[in-house]
N, CA, C and O of each residue as an XYZ file, in Angstrom:
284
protein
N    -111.993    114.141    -42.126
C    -111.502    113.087    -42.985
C    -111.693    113.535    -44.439
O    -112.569    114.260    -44.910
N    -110.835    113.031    -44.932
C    -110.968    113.428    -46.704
C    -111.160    112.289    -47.370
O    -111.044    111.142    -46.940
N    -111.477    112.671    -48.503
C    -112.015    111.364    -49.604
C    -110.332    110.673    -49.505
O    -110.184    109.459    -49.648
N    -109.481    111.324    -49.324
C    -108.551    110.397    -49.926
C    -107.810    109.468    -49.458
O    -106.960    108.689    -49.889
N    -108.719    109.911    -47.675
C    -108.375    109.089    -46.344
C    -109.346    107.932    -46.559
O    -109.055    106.831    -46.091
N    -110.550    108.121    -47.277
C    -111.338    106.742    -47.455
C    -110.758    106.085    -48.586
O    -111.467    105.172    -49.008
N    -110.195    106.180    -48.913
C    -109.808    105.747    -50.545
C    -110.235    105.884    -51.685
O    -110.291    105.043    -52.582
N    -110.602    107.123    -51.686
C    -111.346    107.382    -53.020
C    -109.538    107.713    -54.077
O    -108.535    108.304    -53.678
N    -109.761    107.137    -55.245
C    -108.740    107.439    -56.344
C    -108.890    108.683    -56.897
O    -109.949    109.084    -57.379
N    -107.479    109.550    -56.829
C    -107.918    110.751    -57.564
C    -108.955    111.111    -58.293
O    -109.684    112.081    -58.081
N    -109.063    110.038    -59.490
C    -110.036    110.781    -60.472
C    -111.746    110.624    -59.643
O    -112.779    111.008    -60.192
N    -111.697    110.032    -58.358
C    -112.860    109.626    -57.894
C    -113.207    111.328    -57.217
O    -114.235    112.002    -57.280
N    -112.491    111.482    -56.880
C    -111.746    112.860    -55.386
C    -112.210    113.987    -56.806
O    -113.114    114.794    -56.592
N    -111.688    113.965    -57.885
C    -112.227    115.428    -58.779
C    -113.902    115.160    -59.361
O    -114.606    116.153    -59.542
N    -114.327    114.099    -59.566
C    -115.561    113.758    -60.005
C    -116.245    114.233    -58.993
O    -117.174    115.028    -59.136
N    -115.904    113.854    -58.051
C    -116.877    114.400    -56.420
C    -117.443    115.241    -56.166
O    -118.621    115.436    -55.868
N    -115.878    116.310    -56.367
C    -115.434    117.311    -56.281
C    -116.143    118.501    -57.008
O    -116.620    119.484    -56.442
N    -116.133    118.189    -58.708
C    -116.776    118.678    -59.655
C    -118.416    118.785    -59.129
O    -119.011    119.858    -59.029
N    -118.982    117.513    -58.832
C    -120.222    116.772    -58.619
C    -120.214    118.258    -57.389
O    -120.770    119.226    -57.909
N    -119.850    118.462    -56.366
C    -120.288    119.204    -55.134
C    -120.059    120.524    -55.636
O    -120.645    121.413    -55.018
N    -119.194    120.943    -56.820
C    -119.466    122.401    -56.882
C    -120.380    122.759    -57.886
O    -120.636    123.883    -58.318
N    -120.894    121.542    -58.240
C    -122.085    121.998    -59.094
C    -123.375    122.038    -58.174
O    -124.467    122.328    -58.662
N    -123.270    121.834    -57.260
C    -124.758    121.929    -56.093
C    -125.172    120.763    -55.518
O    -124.797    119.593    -55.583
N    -126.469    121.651    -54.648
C    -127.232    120.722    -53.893
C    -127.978    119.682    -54.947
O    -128.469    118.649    -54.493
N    -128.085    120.092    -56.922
C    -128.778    118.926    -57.054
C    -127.675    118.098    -57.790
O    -127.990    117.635    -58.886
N    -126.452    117.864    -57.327
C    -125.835    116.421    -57.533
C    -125.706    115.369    -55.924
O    -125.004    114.396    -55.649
N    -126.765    116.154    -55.121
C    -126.226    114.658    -54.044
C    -126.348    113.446    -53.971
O    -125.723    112.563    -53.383
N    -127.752    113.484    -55.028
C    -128.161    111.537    -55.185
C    -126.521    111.303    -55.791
O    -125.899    110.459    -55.145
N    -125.971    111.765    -56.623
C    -124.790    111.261    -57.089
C    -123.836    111.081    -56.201
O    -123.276    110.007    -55.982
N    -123.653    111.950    -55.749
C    -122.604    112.381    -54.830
C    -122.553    110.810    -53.617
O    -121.763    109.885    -53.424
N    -124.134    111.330    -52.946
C    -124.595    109.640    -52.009
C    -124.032    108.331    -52.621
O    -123.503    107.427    -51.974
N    -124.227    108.363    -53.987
C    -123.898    106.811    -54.927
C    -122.718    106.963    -54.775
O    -122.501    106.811    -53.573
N    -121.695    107.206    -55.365
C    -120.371    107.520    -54.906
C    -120.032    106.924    -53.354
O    -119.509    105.860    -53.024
N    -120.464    107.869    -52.670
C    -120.187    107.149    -51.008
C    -120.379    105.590    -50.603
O    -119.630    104.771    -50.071
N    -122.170    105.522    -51.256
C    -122.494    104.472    -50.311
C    -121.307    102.834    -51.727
O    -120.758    101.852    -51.226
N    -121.304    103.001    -52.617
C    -120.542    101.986    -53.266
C    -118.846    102.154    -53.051
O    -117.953    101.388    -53.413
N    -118.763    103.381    -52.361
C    -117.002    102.777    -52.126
C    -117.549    101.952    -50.477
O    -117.110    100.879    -50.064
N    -118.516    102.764    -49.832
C    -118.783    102.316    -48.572
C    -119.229    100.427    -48.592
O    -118.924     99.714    -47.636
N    -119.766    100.023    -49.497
C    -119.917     98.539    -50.013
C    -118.867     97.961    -50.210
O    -118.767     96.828    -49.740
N    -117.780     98.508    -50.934
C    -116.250     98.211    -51.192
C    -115.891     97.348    -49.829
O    -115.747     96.203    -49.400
N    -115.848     98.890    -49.427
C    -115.069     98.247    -47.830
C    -115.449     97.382    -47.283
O    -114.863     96.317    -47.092
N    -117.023     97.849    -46.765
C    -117.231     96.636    -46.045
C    -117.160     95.479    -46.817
O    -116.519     94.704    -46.107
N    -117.449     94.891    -47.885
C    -116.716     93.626    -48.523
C    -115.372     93.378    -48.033
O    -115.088     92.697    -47.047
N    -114.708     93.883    -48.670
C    -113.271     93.573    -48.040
C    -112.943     93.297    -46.160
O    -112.232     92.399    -45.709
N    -113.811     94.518    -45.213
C    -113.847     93.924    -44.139
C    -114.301     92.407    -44.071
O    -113.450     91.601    -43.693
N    -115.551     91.947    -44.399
C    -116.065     90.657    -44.331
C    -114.987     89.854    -44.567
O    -114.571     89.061    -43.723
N    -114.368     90.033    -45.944
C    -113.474     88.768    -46.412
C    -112.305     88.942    -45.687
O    -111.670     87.901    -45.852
N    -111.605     89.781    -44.890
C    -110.530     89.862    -44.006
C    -111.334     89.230    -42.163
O    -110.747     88.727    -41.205
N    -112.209     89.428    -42.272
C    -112.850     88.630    -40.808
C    -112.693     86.857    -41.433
O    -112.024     86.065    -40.769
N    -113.392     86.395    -42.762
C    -113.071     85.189    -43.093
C    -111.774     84.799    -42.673
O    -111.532     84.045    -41.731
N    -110.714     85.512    -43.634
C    -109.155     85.057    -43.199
C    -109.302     84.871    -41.610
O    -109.258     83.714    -41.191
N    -109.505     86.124    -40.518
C    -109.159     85.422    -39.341
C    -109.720     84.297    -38.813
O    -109.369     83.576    -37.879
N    -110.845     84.255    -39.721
C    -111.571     83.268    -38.785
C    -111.220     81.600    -39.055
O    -111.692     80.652    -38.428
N    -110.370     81.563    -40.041
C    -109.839     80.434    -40.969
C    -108.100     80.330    -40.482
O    -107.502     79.256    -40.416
N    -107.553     81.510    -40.209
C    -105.895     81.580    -39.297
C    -106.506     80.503    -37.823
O    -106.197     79.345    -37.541
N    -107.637     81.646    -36.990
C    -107.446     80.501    -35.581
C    -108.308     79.476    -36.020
O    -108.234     78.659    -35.102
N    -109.075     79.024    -36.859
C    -108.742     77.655    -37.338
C    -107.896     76.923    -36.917
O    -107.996     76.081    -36.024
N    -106.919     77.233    -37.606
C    -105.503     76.919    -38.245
C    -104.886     76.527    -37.077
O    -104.529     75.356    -36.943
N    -104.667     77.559    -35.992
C    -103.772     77.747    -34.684
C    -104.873     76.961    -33.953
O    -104.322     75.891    -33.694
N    -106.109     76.913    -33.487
C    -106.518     75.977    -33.104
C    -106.216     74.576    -33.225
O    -105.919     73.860    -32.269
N    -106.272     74.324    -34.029
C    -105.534     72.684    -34.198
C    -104.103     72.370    -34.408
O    -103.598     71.264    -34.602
N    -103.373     73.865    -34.317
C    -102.101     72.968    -33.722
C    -101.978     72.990    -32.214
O    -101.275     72.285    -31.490
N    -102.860     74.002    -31.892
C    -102.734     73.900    -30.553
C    -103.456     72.543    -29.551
O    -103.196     72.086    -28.439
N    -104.624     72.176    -30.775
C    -104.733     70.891    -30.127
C    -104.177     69.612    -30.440
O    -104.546     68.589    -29.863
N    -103.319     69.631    -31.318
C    -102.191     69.013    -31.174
C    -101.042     68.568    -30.566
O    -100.621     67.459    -30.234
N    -100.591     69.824    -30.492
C     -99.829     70.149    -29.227
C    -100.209     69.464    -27.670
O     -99.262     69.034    -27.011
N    -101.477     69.381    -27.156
C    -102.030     69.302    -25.890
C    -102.123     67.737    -26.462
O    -101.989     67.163    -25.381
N    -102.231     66.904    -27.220
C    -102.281     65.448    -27.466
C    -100.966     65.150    -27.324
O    -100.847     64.103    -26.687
N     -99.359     65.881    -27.823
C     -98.570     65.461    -27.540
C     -97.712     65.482    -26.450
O     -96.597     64.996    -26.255
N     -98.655     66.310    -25.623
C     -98.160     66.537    -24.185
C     -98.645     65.568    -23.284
O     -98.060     65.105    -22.306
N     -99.937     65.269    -23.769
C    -100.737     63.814    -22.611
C     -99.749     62.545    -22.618
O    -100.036     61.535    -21.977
């Protein structure tokens, strides 16, 4: 996988980049980099589990709707 498959933005992908050919002592940086796009995401996962969980909401009660106008 490449940075650019995680979504790192170009200028993120040459900073990195730069950061790893300067050595083993940029990895605390290098780690920061990872673990805050890695925070990114999972944020955005969380708030996309909200949406579903607020859609079957949604479809839940028409569906029990539905079953009231069928009785």
């Amino acid at each position: 996988m490449t940075l650019h498959d995680i979504g790192f933005t170009n200028e993120n992908i040459e900073k990195y980049m730069r950061l790893l050919a300067d050595g083993s002592g940029t990895q605390k940086q290098r780690m920061g980099m990872l673990n805050k796009k890695r925070n990114g995401i999972l944020s955005e996962v969380h708030f996309k589990e909200k949406q579903i969980s607020r859609l079957d909401y949604l479809r839940y009660e028409i569906q029990k709707e539905n079953q009231k106008m069928g009785d």
